[in-house]
C-alpha positions as CSV (number, residue, x, y, z in Angstrom):
1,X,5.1,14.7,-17.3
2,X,8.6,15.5,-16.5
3,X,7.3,16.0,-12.6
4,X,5.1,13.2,-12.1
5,X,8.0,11.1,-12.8
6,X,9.9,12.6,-10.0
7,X,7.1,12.6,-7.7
8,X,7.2,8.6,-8.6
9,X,11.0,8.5,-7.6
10,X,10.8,10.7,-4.4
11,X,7.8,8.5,-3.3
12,X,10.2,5.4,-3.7
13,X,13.3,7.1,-2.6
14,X,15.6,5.4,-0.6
15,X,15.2,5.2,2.8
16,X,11.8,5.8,3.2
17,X,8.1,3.9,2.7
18,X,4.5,5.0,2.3
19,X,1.9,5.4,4.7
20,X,-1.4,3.4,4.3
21,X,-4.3,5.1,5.8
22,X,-7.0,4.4,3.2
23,X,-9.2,2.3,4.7
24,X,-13.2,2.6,3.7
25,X,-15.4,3.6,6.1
26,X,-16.8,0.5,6.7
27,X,-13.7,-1.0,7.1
28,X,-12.3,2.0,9.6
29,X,-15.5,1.2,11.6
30,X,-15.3,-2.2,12.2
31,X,-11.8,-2.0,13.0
32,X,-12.2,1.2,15.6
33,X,-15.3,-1.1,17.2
34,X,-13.0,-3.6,17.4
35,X,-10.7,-1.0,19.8
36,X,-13.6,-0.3,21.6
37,X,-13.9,2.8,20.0
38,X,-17.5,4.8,18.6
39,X,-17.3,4.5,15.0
40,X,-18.2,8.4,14.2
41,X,-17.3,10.7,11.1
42,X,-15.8,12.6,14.7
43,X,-13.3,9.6,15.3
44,X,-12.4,8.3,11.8
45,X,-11.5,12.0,11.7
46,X,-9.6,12.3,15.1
47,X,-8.2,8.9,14.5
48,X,-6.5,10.0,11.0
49,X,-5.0,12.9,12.7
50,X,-3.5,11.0,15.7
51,X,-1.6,9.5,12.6
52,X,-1.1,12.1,10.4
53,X,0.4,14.2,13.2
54,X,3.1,12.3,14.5
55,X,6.3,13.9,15.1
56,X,9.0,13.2,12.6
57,X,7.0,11.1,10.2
58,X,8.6,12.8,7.2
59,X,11.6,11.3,8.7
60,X,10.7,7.4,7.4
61,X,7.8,8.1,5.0
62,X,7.6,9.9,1.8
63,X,3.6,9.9,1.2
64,X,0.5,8.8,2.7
65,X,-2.8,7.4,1.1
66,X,-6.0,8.3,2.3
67,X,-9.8,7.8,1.7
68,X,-12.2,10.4,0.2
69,X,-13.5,11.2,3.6
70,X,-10.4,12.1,5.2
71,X,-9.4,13.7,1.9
72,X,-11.9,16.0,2.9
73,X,-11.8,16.5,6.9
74,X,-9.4,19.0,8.4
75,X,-7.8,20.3,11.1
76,X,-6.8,23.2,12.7
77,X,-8.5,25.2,9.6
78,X,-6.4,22.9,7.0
79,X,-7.5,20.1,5.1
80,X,-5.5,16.7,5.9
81,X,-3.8,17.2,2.5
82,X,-2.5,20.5,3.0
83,X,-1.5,19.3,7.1
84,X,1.1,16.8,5.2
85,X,2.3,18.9,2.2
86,X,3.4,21.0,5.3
87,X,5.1,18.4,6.8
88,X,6.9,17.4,3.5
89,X,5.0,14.3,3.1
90,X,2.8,13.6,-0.1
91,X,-0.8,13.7,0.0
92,X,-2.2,10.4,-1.8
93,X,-5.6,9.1,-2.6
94,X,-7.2,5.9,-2.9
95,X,-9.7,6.6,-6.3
96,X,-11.1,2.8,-6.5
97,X,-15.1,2.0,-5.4
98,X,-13.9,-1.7,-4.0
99,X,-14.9,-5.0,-5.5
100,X,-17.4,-7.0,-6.1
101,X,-18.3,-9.9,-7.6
102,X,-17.1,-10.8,-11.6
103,X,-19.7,-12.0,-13.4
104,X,-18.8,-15.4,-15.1
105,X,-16.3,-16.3,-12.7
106,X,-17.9,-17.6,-9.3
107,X,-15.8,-16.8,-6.2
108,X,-13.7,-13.9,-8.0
109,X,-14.2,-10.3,-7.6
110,X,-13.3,-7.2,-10.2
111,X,-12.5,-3.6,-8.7
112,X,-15.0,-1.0,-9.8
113,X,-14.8,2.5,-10.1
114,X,-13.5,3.7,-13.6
115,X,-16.9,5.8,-14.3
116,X,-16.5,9.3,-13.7
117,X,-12.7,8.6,-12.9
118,X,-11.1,11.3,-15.2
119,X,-12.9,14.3,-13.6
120,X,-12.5,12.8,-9.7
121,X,-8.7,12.9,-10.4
122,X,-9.3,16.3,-11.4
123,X,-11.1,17.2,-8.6
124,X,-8.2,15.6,-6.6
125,X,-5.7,16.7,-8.0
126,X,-7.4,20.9,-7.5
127,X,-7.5,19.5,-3.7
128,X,-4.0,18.8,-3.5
129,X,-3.1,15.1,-4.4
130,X,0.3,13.9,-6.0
131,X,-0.3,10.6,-6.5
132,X,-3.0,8.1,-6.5
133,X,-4.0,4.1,-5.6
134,X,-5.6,1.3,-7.2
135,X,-6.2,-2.2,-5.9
136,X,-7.1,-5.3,-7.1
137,X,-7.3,-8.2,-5.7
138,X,-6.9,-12.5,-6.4
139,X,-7.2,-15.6,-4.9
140,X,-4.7,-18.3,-5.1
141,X,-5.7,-22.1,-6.1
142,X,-8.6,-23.9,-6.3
143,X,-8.3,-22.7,-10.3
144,X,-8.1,-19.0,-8.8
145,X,-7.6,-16.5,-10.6
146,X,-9.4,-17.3,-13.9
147,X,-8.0,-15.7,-17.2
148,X,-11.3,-13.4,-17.0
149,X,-10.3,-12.0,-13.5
150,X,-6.6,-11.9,-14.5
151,X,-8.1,-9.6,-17.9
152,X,-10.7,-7.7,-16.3
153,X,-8.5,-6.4,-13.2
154,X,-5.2,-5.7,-15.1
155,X,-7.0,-4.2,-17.7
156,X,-8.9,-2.2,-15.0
157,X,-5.3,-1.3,-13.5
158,X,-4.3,0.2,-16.8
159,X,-7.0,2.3,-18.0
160,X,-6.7,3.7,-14.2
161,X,-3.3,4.5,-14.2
162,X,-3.2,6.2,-18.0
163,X,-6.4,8.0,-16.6
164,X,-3.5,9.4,-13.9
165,X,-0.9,10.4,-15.7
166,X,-3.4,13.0,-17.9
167,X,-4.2,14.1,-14.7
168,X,-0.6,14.6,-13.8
169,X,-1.0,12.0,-10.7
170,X,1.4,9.3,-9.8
171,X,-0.4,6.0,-10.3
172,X,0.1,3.5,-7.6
173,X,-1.1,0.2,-9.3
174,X,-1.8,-2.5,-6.5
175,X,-2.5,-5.8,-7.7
176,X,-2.6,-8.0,-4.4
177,X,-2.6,-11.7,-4.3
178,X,-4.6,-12.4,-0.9
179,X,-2.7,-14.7,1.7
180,X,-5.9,-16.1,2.6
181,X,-6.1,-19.4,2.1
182,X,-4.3,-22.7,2.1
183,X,-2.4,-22.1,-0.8
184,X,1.4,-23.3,-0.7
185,X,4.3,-20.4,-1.1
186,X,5.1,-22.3,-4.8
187,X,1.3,-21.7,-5.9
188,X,1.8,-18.2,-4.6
189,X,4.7,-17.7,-6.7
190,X,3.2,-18.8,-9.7
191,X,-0.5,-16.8,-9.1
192,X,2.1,-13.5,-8.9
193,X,3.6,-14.4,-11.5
194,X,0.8,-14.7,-13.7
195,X,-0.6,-11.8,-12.5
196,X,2.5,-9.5,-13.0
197,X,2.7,-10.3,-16.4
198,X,-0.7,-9.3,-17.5
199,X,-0.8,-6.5,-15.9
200,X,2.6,-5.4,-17.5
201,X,0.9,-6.5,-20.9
202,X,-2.0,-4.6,-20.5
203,X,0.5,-1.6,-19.3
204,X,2.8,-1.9,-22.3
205,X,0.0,-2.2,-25.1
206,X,-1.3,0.8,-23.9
207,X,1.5,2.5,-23.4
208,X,1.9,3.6,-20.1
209,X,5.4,5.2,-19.0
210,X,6.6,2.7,-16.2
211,X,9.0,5.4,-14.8
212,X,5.5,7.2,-13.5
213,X,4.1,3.8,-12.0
214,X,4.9,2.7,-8.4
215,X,4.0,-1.0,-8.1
216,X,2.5,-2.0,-4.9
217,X,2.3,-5.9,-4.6
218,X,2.3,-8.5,-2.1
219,X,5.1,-10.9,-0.9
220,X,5.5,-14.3,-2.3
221,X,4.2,-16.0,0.8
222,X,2.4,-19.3,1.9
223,X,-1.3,-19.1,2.6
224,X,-2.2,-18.2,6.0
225,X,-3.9,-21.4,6.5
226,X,-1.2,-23.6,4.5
227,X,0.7,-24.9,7.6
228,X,3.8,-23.8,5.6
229,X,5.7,-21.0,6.9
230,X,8.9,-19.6,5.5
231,X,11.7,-17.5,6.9
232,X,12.6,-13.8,5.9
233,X,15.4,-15.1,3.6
234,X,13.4,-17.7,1.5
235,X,10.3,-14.8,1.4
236,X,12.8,-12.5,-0.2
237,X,14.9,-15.2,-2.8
238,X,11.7,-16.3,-4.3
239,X,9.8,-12.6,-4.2
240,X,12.6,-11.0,-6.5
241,X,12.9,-14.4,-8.2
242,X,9.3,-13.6,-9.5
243,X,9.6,-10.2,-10.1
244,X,12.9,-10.0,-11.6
245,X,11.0,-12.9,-14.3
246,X,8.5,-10.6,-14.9
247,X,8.5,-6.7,-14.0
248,X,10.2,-4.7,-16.3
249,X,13.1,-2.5,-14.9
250,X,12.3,1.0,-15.9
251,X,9.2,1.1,-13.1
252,X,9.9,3.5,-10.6
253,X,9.8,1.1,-7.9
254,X,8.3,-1.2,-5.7
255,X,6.8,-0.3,-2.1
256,X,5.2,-4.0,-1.1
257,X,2.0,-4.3,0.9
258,X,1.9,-5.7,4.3
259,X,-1.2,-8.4,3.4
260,X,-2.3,-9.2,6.1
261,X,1.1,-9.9,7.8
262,X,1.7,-9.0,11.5
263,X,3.8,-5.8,12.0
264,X,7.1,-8.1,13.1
265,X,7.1,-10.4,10.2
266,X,6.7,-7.5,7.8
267,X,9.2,-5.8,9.0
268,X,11.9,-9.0,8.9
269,X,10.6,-10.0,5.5
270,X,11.5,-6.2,4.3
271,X,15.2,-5.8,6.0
272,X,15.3,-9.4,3.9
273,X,14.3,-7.7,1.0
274,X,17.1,-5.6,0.7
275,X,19.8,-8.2,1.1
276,X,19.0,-9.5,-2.4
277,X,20.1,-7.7,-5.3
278,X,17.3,-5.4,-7.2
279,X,16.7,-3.6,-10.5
280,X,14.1,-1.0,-8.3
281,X,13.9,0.7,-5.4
282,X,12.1,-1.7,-2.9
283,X,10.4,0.0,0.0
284,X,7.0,-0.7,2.0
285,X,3.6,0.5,1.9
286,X,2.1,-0.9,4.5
287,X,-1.3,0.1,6.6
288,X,-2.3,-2.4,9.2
289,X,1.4,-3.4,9.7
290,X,1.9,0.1,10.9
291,X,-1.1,1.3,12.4
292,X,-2.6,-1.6,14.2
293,X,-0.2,-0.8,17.2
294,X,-1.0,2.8,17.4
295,X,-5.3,2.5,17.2
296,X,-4.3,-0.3,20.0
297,X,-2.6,2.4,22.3
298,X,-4.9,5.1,21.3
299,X,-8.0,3.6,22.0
300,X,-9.9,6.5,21.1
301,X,-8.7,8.6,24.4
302,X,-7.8,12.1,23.5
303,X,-5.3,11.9,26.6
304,X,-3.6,8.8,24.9
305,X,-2.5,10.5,21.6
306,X,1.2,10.6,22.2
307,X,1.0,7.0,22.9
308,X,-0.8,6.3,19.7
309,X,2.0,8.2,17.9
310,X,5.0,6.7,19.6
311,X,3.2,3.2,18.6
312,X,3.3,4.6,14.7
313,X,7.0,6.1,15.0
314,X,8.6,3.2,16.3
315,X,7.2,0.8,13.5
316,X,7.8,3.7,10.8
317,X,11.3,3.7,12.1
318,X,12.1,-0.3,12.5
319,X,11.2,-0.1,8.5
320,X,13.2,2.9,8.0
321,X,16.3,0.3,9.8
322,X,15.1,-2.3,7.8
323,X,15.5,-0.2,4.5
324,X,19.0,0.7,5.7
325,X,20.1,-2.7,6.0
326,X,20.4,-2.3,10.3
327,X,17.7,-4.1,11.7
328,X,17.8,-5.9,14.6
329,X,14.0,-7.6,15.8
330,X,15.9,-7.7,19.5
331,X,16.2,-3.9,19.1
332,X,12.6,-3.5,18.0
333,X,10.8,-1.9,21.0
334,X,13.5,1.1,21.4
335,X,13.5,2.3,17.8
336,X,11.9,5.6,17.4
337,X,12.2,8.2,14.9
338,X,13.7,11.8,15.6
């Protein structure tokens, strides 16, 4: 187990994030349409490798997440997996089957996907995957989340991650509170909260070694539709005053989810991050936050790949300043990474 937990640190490691291209099919589809793009198996495909292929990723991020699909597509005779072990990055893979709804509990969903688990992490793992991801999701307010969709996700969580470690996989458990919603920034603190600490339950009664876990959570933030908005320094104070309440200091570390976020306010609320004072590695693993701007420049033209990939390097590099304690949002158009 001795190198699953130091595929855990180097995928933490300072100074770097992880890449977020996991997105379902369906999802990928609406969101090339809404690019004006075909959805195809062709430009899913072409699209992942726009990405995938940018120079000097390695630079700013240590691993990247995908879906089965593009687990499985190639190009130029090598599978995406093998394209970014050559490239130094880590091949990831996102092993859940999505949510749906919890019966019991109207309004709240459960992540499926824990049959046949143990021998698709196999099957990953033969195809070249280090690590792996898990999400769940939760609403905040309106009684949201009940104890039963607390229990049933985090429990969920854990028998997933365990199920990676046998496999010799890096777990990344992602249990998201969504900023939908008008839910204030307190209730969000205290839905985190909640949700942190069962989850570490349920990882501690079954034992799980939190030096193999990376924990991939949201921001404390207001709801999107709250009115209340909050500035870089309050979204950090109150984050780590959470998780420092709650999340036990021998997890690997923490690479934080964008959520819905635009890719500026990400950014700021990460260089904040690292002002206040941590037990973990903090980092990012974001998706839309850093590929929204390159599908915007790409657009699906073959002729308009470099811009696509200068669109993903600069915001992989204003992270990578924002890690480093050096970024400036006036500077943020002319960082690139080299």
């Amino acid at each position: 187990m001795g190198d699953v937990a130091r595929t855990a640190a180097e995928l933490v490691r300072c100074g770097k994030g992880i890449l977020a291209a996991d997105e379902s099919v369906s999802t990928m589809n609406a969101r090339l349409a809404g690019a004006g793009v075909v959805p195809t198996a062709e430009t899913r495909r072409a699209y992942r490798e726009m990405l995938l292929t940018t120079p000097y990723l390695a630079e700013g991020v240590s691993g990247v997440i995908l879906c089965d699909e593009t687990f499985r597509q190639s190009t130029g005779g090598r599978t995406f997996p093998e394209v970014l072990a050559g490239r130094g990055l880590l091949p990831g893979i996102k092993v859940d089957a999505g949510t749906r709804p919890l019966a019991g509990t109207p309004g709240e969903r459960v992540t499926e996907g824990l049959d046949g688990l143990r021998d698709r992490l196999a099957e990953y793992v033969y195809l070249g995957a280090r690590f792996a991801k898990w999400r769940a999701v939760f609403s905040a307010g309106d009684g949201s989340p009940s104890w039963q969709a607390l229990r049933a996700n985090t429990h969920a969580l854990t028998r997933y991650a365990a199920l990676c470690h046998e496999a010799g996989l890096v777990p990344i458990v992602e249990p998201e509170v969504l900023m939908d919603g008008t839910h204030s920034m307190q209730s969000c603190a205290a839905v985190t909260g909640a949700v942190l600490f069962s989850l570490f339950a349920e990882l501690q009664d079954y034992e799980v070694a939190l030096d193999m876990v990376v924990l991939k959570p949201n921001m404390v933030l207001p709801g999107a539709m709250s009115g209340e908005s909050a500035a870089p320094g309050q979204v950090a104070a109150r984050t780590l005053e959470v998780f420092k309440s709650v999340v036990p200091e021998d997890v690997a570390g923490i690479a934080f989810l964008s959520g819905g976020q635009g890719p500026a306010a990400a950014t700021a609320n990460l260089a904040a991050l690292q002002h206040v004072t941590a037990p973990w590695p903090l980092t990012f693993s974001f998706g839309r936050a850093l590929v929204d701007p390159a599908l915007v420049e790409w657009r699906g033209d073959p002729r308009r790949v470099r811009d696509g990939q200068r669109a993903l390097a600069n915001r992989v590099a204003c992270n990578l300043a924002a890690l480093r304690g050096g970024y400036r949002p006036a500077d943020a158009g002319s960082y690139a990474l080299a």
